[in-house]
Each structure stands twice: as structure tokens, then as C-alpha cells.
DOKOL-52775 format. One record per residue: residue number from 1; x, y negated, z negated of N, C-alpha, C in turn. Coordinates in steps of 0.1 Angstrom, whole numbers, plus 2048, in hexadecimal, padded with zeros to 3 digits. Layout:
<atoms>
+-----+-----+-----+-----+------+------+------+-----+-----+-----+
:   n : npx : npy : npz : capx : capy : capz : cpx : cpy : cpz :
+-----+-----+-----+-----+------+------+------+-----+-----+-----+
: NUM :   X :   Y :   Z :    X :    Y :    Z :   X :   Y :   Z :
...
+-----+-----+-----+-----+------+------+------+-----+-----+-----+
</atoms>
This chain:
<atoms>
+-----+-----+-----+-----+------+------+------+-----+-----+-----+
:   n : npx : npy : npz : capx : capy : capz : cpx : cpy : cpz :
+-----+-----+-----+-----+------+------+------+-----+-----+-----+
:   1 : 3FB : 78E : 85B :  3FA :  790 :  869 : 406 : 798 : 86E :
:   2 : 411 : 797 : 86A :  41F :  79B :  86C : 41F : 7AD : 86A :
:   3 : 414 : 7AF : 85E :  415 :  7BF :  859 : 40F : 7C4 : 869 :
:   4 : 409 : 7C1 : 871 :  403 :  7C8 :  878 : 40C : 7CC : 888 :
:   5 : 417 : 7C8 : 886 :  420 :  7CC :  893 : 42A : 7D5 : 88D :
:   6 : 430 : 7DF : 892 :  437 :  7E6 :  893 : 44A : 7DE : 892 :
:   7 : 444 : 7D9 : 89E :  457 :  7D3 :  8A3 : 452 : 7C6 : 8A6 :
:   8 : 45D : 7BF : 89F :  459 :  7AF :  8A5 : 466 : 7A6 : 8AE :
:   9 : 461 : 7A2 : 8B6 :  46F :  79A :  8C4 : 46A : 78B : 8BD :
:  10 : 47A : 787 : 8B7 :  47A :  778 :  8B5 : 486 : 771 : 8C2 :
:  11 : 47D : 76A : 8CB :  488 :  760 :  8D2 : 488 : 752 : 8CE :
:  12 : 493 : 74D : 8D0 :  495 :  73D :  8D0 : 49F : 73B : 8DE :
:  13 : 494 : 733 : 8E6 :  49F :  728 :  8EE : 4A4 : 734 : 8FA :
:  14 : 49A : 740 : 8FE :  499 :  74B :  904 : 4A6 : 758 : 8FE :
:  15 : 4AF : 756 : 8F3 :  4B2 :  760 :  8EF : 4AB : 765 : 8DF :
:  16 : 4AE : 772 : 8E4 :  4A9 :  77C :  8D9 : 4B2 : 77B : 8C8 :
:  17 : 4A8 : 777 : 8C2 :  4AD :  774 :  8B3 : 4AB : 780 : 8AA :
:  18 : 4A3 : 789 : 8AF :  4A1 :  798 :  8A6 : 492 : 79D : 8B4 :
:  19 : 49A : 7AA : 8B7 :  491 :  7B4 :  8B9 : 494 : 7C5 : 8AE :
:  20 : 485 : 7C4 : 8A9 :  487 :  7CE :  8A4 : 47C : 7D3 : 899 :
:  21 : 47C : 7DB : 88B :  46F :  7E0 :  887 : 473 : 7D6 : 881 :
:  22 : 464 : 7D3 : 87F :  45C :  7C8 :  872 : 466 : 7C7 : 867 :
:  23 : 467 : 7D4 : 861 :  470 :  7D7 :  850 : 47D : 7D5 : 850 :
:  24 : 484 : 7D4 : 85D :  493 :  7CD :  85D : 493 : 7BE : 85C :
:  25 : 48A : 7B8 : 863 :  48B :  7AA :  867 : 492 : 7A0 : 85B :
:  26 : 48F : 7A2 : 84E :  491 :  796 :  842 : 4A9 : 79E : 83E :
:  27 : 4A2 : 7AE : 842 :  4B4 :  7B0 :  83D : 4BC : 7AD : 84B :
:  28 : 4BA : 7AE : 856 :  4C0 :  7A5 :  863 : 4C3 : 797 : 860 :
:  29 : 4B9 : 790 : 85B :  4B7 :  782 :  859 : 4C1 : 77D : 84A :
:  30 : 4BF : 789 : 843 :  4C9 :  787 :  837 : 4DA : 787 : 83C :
:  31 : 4DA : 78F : 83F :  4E7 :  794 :  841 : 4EC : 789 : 84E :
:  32 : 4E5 : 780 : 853 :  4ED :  773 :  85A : 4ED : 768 : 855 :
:  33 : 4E7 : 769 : 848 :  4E8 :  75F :  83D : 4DC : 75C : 834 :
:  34 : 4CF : 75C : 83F :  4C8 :  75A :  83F : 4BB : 761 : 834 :
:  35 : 4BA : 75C : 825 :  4B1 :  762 :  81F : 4A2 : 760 : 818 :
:  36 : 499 : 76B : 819 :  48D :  763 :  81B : 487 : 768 : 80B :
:  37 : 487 : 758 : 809 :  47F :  757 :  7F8 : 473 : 764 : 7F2 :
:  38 : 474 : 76A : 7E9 :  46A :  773 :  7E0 : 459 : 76B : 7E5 :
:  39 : 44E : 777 : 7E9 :  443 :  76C :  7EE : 43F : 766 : 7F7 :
:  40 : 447 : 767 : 803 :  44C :  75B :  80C : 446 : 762 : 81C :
:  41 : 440 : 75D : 81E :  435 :  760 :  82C : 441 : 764 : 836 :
:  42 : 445 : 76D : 83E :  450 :  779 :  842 : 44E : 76E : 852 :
:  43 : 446 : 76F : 851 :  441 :  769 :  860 : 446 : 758 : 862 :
:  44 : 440 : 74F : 858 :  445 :  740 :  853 : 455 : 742 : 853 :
:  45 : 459 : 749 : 84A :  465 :  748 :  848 : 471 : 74B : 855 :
:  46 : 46E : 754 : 85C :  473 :  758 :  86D : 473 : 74B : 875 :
:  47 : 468 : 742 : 875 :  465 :  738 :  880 : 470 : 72B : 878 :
:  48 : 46D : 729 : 86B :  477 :  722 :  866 : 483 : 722 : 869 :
:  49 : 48C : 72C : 867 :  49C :  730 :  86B : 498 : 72C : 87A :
:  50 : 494 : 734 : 881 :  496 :  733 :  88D : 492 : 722 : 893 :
:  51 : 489 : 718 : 88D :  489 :  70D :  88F : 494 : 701 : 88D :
:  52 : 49B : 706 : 883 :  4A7 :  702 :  87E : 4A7 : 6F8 : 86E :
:  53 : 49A : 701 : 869 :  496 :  6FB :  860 : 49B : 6FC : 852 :
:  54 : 4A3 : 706 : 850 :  4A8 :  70A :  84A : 4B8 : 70D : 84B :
:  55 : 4C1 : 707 : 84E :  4CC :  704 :  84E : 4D5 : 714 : 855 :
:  56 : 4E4 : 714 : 854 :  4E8 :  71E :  85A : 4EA : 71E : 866 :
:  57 : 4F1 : 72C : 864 :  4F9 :  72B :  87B : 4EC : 735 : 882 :
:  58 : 4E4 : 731 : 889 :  4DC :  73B :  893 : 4E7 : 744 : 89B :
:  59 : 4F1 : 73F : 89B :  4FB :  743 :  8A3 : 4FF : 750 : 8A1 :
:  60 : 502 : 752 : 892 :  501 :  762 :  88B : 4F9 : 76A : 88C :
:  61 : 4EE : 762 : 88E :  4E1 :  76D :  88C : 4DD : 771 : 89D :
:  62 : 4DE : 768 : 8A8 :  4DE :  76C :  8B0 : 4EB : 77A : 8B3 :
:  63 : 4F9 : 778 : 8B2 :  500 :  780 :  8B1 : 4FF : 78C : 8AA :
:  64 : 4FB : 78F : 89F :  4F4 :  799 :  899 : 4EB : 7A0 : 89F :
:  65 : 4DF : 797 : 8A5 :  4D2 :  7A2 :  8AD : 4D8 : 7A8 : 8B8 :
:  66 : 4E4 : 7A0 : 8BB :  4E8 :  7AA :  8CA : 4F4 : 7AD : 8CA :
:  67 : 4F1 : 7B7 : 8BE :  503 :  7BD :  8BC : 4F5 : 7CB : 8B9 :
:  68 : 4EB : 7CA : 8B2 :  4E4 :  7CF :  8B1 : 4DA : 7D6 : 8BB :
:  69 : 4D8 : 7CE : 8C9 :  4D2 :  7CF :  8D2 : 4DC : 7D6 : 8D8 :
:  70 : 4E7 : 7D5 : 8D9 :  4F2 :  7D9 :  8E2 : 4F7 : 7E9 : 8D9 :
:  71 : 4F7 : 7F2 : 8D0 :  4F7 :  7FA :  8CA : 4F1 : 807 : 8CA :
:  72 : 4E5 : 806 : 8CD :  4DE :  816 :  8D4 : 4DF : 815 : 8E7 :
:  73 : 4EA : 80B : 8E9 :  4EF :  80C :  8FC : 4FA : 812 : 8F6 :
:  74 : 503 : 810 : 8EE :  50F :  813 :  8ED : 512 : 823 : 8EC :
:  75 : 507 : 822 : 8E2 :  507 :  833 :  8E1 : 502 : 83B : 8EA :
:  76 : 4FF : 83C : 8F7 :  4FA :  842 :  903 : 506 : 844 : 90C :
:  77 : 515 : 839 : 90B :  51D :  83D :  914 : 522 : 849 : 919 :
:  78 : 525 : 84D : 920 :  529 :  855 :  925 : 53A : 852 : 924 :
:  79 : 544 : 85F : 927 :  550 :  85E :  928 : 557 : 85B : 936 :
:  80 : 562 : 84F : 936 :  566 :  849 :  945 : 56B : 854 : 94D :
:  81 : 565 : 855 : 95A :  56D :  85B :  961 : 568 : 851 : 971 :
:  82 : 56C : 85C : 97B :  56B :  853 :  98A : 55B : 84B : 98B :
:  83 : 551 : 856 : 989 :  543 :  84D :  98D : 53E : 848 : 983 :
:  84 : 546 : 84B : 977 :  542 :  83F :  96F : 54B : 82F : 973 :
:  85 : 552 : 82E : 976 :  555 :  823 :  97B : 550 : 81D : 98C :
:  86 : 54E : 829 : 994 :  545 :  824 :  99D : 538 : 819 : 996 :
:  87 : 532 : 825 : 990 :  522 :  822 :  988 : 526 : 813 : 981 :
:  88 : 533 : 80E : 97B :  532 :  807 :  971 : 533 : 7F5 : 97E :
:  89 : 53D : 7FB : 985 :  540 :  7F0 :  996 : 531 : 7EC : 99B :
:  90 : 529 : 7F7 : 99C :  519 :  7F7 :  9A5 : 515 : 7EE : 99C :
:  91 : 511 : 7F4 : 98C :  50A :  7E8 :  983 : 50F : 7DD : 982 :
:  92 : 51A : 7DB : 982 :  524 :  7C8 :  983 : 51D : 7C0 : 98A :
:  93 : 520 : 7CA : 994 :  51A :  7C2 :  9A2 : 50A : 7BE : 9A4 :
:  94 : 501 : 7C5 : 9A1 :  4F4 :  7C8 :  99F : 4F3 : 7BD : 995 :
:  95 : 4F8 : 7BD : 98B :  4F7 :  7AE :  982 : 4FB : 7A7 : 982 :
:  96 : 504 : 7A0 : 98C :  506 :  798 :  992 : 4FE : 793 : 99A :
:  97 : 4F9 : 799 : 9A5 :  4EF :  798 :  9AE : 4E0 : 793 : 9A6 :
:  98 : 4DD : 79D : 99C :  4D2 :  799 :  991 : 4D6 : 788 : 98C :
:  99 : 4DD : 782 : 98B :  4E3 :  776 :  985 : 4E1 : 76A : 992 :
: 100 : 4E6 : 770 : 99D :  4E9 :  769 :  9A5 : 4DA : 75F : 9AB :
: 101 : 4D0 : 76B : 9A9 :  4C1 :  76F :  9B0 : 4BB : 766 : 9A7 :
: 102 : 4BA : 764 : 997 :  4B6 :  760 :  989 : 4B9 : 752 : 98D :
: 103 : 4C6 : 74E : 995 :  4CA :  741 :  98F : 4C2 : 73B : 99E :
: 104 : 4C3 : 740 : 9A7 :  4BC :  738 :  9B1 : 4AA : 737 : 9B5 :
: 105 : 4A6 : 744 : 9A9 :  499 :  73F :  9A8 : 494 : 730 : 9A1 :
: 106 : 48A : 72F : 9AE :  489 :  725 :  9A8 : 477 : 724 : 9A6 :
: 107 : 471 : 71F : 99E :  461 :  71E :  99A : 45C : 712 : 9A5 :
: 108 : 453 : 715 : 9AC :  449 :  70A :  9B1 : 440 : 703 : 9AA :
: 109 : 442 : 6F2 : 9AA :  440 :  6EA :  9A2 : 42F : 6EC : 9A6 :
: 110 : 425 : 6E9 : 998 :  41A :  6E6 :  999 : 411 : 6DB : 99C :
: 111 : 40D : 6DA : 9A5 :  404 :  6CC :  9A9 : 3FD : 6C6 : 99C :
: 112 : 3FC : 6BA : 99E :  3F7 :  6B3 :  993 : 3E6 : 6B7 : 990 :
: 113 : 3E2 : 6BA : 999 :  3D2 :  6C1 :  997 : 3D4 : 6D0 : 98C :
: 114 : 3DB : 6D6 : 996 :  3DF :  6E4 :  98D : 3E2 : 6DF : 982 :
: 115 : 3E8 : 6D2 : 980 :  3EF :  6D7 :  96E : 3E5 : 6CF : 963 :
: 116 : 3E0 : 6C8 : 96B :  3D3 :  6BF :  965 : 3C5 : 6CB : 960 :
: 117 : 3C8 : 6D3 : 96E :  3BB :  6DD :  96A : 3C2 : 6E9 : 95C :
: 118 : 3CB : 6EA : 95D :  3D0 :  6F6 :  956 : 3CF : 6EE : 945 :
: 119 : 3D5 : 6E3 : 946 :  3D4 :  6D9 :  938 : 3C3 : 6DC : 936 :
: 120 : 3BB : 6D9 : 938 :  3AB :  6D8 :  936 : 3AB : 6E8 : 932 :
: 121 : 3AD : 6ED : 93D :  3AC :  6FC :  937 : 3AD : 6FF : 92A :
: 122 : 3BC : 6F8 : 927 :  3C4 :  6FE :  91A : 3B7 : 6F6 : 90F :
: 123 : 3B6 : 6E9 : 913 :  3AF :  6E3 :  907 : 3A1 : 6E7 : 904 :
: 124 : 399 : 6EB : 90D :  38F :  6EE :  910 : 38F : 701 : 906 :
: 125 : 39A : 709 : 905 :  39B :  713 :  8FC : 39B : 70E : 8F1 :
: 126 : 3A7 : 703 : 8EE :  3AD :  701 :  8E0 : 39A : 6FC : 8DA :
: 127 : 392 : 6F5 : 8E2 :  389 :  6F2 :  8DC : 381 : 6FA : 8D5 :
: 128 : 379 : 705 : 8DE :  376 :  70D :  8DC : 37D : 719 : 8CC :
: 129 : 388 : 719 : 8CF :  391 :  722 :  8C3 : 38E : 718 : 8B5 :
: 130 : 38D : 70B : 8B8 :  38C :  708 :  8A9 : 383 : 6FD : 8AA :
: 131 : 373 : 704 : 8A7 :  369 :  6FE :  8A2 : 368 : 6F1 : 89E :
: 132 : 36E : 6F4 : 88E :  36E :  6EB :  882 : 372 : 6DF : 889 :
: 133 : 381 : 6E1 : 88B :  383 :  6D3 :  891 : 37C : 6CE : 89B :
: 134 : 377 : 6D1 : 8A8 :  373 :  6CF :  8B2 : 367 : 6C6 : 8AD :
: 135 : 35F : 6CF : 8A1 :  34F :  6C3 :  89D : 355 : 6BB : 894 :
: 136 : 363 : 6B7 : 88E :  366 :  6B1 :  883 : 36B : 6A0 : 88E :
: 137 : 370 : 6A4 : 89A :  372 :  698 :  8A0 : 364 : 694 : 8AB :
: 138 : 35D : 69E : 8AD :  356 :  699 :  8B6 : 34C : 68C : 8AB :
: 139 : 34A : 690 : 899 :  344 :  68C :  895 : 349 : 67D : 891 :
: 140 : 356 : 67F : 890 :  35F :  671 :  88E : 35E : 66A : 899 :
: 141 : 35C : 66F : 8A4 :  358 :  668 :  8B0 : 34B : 660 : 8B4 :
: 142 : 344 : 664 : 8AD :  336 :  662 :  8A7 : 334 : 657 : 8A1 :
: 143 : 336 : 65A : 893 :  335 :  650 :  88B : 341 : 641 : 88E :
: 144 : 349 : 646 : 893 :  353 :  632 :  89A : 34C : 62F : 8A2 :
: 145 : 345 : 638 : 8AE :  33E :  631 :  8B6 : 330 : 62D : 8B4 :
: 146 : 32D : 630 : 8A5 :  321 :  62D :  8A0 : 325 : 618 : 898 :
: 147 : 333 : 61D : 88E :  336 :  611 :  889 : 339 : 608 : 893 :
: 148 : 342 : 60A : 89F :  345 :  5FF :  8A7 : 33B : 5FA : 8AD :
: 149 : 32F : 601 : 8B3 :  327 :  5FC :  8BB : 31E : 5F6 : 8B0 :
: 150 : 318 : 5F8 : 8A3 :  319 :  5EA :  898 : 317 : 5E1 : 898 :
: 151 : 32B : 5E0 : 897 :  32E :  5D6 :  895 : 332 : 5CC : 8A0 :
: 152 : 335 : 5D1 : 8AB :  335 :  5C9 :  8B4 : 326 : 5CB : 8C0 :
: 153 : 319 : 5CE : 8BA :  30E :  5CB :  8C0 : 308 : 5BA : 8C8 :
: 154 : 307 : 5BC : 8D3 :  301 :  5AF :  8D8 : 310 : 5A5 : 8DB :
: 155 : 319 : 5A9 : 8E0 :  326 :  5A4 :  8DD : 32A : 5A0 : 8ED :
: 156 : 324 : 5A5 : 8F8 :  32B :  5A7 :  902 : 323 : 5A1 : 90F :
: 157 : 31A : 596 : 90A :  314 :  58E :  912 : 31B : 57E : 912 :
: 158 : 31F : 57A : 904 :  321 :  56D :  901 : 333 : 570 : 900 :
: 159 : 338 : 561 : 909 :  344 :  55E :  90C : 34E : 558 : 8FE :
: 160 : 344 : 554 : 8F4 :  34B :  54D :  8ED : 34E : 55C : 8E3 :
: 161 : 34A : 566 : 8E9 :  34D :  573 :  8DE : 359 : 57E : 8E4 :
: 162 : 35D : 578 : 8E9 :  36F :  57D :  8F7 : 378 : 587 : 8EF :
: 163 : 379 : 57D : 8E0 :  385 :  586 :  8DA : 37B : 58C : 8D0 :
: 164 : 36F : 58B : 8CF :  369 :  59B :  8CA : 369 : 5A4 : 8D3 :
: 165 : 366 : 5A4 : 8DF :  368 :  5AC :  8EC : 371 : 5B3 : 8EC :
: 166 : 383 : 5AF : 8EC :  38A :  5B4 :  8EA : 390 : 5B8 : 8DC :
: 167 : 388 : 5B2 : 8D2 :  38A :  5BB :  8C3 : 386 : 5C9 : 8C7 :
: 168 : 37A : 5CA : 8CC :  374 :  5DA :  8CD : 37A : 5DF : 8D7 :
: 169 : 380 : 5DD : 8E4 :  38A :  5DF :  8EC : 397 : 5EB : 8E2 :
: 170 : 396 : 5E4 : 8DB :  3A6 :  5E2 :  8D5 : 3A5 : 5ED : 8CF :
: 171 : 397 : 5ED : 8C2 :  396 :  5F8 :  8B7 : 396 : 603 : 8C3 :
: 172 : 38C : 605 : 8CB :  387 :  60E :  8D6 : 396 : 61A : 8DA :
: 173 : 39C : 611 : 8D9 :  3A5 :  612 :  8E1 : 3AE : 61C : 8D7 :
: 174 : 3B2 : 612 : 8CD :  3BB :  61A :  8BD : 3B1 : 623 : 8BB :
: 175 : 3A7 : 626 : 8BA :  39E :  634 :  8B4 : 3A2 : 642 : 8BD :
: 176 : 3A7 : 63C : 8CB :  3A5 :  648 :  8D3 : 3AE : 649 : 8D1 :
: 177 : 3BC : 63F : 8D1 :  3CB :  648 :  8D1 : 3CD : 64C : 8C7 :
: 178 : 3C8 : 64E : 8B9 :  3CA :  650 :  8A8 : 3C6 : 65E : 8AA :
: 179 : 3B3 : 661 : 8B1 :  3AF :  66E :  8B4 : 3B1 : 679 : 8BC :
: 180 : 3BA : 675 : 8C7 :  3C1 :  678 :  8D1 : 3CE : 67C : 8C7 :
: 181 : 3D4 : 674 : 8C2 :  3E3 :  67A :  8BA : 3E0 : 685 : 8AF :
: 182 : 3D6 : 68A : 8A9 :  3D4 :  68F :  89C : 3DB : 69E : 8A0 :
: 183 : 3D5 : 6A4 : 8A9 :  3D8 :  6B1 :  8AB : 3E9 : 6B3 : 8AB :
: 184 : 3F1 : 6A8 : 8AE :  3FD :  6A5 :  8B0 : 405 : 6A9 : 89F :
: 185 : 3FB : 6A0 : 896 :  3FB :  69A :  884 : 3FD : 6A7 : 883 :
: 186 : 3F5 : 6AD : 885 :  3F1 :  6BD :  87F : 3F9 : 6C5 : 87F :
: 187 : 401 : 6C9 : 88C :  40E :  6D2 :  895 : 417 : 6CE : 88B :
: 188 : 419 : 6C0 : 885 :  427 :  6BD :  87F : 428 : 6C3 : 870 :
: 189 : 418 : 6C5 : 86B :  41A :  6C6 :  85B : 41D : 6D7 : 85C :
+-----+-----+-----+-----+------+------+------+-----+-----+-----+
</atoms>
């Protein structure tokens, strides 16, 4: 997947960890300590470092991408004289102003409807994107609700059957938070 971009932008935590071509990325990554095994998925191994999965200072490598980002600016200066120091006073101030503007924005919080609909949204894609799973639980959802109703058939008329009532309560209950958590199981491995 990786062969097919040109330049790839890695951030963590909103700073830039490597902007640049594809074919630098592993000698960038080398050269802040960071080296990626013979074989080794270029892509996997990027998200690792950067997750802190693999030991070392991010601290270097951030420092690195922006000694490097800062390097084709450098070489455009011009030589000081009066309006270059006007020009350099105007930008100060201009990024300053940029800073000042950044820190007082602030986002308008989303009503609980909006975020409720926007979650459905999201799950309502993720469904669609992956089939397999989607009929692999609806089918597990099937078959428990085939075994529970079973085993606890004819259960819910007679008082002396209370704590079967609440046995199937109970399973009902553990099947949805187990099937509900999987997608969670999955993210971790």
C-alpha cells in the first residue's frame, strides 16, 4: 500500500515525525535510531516507533524531521538589510497574531443528538466496509438467541422460576457486553 504514494506525512500528537519521499522514510528513521528489520512491512514498522512501541527518543526523530523541514526555508534567505528586517518585524508580529487567534479559537461543542447521529453514521459504514464480520455476529446473534430461548422456554409465566428469569437476564446481558466488546479485542491484537 505504502509503494503507491509519492511522499508520506507521519504525525504523532499533531507534530510532524517525517514529511517527505517514500525512499527516505526508513534512512530518516535510521539515522534517529530507529531501524527497521530486513522484510518488515515499511508501513507497520512507522506506526510502531511512532506508537512507542519500539523503544527510543521520538524526541530525536521529531528534531530531525524539522531541521529537515526547516532546510529548503533556509536556503531561500535573502541577505539582511533595512526591509528585510522591516519584512522579518511584520512576520513576528503576523505570528504572533496567528498564535494569539489559534489559542482563542475555540470549537462549538456537539449536541448529544449530533454525536449520537454521527456515531451511527460511523458504525453504520464500518458495517457495511466489513461484510464478513457484520454476518459473522449477526449469526452469533442468532444462534444465542436460538440457545437461550431453548433453554429458558416457558420460563416467564411461573413465579417459582424467578431466578431462571434472572439467569437469562444475566446471560442476555453478558452476550451483549462480550459482542459489543469484540471489535475493541480485535483493535488490540
Amino acid at each position: 500500500m505504502i509503494s503507491q504514494f509519492d511522499n508520506i506525512m507521519v504525525l504523532d500528537r499533531g507534530r510532524c515525525m517525517y514529511c517527505g519521499p517514500k525512499n527516505e522514510i526508513l534512512n530518516t528513521y535510521e539515522y534517529a535510531g530507529f531501524t527497521c528489520p530486513r522484510f518488515y512491512n515499511i508501513a507497520e514498522f512507522v506506526l510502531e516507533v511512532i506508537t512507542e512501541q519500539r523503544g527510543g527518543d521520538l524526541e530525536s526523530l521529531y528534531k530531525i524531521c524539522r531541521s529537515e523541514y526547516e532546510k529548503p526555508k533556509s536556503r531561500h534567505k535573502h541577505p539582511k538589510n533595512e526591509m528585510d528586517s522591516e519584512t522579518t518585524c511584520s512576520k513576528q508580529k503576523i505570528e504572533r497574531d496567528d498564535v494569539y487567534t489559534f489559542e482563542n479559537n475555540t470549537k462549538q461543542k456537539l449536541s448529544t443528538w449530533q454525536q449520537q447521529k454521527i456515531l451511527l453514521l460511523r458504525a453504520l459504514i464500518c458495517i457495511k466496509r466489513d461484510s464478513t464480520m457484520t454476518i459473522l455476529r449477526f449469526s452469533a446473534h442468532v444462534i444465542v438467541a436460538l440457545l437461550l430461548g431453548a433453554v429458558f422456554y416457558n420460563f416467564g409465566n411461573d413465579a417459582q422460576k424467578v431466578n431462571s428469569n434472572i439467569a437469562c437476564l444475566f446471560f442476555l446481558l453478558l452476550f451483549l457486553f462480550f459482542a459489543n466488546s469484540m471489535p475493541a479485542v480485535q483493535m488490540c491484537k
